[in-house]
NUZAMAR-34262 format. One line per field, with one value per residue (C-alpha): residue number from 1; x, y, z. Coordinates in steps of 0.1 Angstrom, whole numbers, plus 5000, padded with zeros to 4 digits. Each point is the difference from the previous one (the first is absolute). Example, Ala and Ser with C-alpha at 12.3 -4.5 7.8 and 13.67 -1.06 7.14 Angstrom:
% NUZAMAR-34262
num = [1, 2]
X = [5123, 5014]
Y = [4955, 5034]
Z = [5078, 4993]
This chain:
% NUZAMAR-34262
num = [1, 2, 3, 4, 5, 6, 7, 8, 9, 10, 11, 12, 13, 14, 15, 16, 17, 18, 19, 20, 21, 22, 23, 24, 25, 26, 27, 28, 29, 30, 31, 32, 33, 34, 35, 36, 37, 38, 39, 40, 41, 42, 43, 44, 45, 46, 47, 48, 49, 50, 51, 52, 53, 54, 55, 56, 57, 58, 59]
X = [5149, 5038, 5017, 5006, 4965, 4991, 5026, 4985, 4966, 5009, 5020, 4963, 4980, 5022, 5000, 4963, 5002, 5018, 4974, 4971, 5015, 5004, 4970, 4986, 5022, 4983, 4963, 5009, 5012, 4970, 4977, 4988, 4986, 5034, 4985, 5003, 5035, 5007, 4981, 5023, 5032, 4989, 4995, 5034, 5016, 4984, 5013, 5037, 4997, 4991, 5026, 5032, 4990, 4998, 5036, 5012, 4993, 5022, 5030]
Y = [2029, 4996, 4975, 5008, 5012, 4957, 4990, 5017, 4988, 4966, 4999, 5019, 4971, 4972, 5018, 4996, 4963, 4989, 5020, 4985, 4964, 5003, 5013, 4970, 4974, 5013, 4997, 4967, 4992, 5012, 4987, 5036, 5013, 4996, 5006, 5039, 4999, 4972, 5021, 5029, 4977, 4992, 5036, 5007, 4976, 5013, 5035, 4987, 4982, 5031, 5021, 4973, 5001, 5036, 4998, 4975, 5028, 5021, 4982]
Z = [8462, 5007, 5005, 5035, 5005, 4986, 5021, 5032, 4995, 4993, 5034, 5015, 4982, 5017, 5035, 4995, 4991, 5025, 5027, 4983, 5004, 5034, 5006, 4979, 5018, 5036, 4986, 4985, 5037, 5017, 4975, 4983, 4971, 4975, 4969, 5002, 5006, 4975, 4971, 5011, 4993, 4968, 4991, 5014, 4980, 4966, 5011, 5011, 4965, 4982, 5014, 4994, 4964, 5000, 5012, 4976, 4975, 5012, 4996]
């Protein structure tokens, strides 16, 4: 990948974050079923991980 091509997914994996905890603040509120969206964050912060040290190689 490029570094533009990291840097567009990385800005696609924190869109994504930030959606996801919303939508885990409203079932929080309304007393749902959070652990989906809470294993969902944790996978999205091993790929937003990934992809800043995949970055950090390039410069």
């Amino acid at each position: 990948m490029t570094k533009k091509e990291l840097e567009n997914k990385l800005d696609e994996l924190k869109s994504d974050y930030v959606r996801i905890q919303s939508d885990l603040d409203k079932l929080v509120y309304v007393r749902g079923r959070a652990s989906s969206a809470e294993e969902q964050l944790i996978r999205l912060e091993g790929e937003i991980a990934e992809v800043r040290k995949q970055l950090k190689e390039f410069e």
